[in-house]
C-alpha positions as YAML, in Angstrom:
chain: A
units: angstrom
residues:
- id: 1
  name: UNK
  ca: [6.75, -102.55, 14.29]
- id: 2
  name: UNK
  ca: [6.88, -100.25, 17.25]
- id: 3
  name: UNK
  ca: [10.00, -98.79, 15.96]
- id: 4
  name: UNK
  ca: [8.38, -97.98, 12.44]
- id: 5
  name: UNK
  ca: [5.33, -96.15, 14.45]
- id: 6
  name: UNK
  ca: [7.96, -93.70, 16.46]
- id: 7
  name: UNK
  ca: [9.60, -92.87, 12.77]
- id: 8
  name: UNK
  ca: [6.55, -92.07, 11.38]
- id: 9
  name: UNK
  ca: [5.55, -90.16, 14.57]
- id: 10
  name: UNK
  ca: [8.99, -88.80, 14.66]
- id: 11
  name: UNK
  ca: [8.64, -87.33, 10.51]
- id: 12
  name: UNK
  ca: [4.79, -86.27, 11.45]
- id: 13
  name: UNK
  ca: [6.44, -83.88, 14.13]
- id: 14
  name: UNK
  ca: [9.17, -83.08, 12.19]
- id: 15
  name: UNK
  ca: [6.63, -81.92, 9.38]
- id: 16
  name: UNK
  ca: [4.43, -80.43, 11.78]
- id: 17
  name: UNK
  ca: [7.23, -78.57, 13.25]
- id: 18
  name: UNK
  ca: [8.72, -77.22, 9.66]
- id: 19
  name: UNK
  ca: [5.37, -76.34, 8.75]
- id: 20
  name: UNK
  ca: [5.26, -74.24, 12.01]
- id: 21
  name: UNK
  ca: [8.49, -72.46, 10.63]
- id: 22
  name: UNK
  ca: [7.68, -71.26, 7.27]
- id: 23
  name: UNK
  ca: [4.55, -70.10, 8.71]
- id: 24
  name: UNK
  ca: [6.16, -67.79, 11.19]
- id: 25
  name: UNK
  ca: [8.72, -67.06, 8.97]
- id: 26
  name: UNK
  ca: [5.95, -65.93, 5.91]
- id: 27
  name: UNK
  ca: [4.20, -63.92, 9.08]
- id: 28
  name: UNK
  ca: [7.01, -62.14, 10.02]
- id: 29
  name: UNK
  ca: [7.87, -61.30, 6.38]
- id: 30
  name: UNK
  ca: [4.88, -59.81, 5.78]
- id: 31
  name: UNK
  ca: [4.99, -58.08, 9.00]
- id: 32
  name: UNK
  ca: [8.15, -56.26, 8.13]
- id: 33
  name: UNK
  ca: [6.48, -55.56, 4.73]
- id: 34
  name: UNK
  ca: [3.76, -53.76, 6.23]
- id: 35
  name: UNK
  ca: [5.69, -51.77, 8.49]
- id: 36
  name: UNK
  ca: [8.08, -50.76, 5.29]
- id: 37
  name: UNK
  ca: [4.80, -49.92, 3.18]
- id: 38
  name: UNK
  ca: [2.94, -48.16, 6.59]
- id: 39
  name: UNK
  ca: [6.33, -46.03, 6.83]
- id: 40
  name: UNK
  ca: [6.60, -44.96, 3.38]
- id: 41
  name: UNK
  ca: [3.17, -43.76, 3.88]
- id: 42
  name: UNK
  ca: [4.24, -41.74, 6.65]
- id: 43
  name: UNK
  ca: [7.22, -40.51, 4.59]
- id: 44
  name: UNK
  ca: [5.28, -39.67, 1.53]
- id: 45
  name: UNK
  ca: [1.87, -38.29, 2.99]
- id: 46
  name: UNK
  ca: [2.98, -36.86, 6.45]
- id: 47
  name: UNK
  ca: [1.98, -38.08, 9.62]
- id: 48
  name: UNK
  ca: [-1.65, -36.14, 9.73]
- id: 49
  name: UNK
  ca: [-3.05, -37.91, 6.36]
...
């Protein structure tokens, strides 16, 4: 019984902690994005616009 309650502590972590991932991962991702799009701004309009 004990053992079954560290498991399903164990895959609530687990989720918790892959959930954590993607999440930084999608962040970053769109990060990068932004900076791509806020550069090709630059590129396109100059730096005064």
């Amino acid at each position: 019984m004990v053992l079954d309650n560290q498991q399903k502590d164990y895959q609530l972590c687990n989720r918790v902690y892959m959930t954590a991932n993607i999440h930084a991962l999608v962040s970053d991702t769109l990060g990068w994005a932004f900076r791509l799009l806020d550069h090709k701004n630059i590129v396109t309009h100059g730096v005064d616009n």
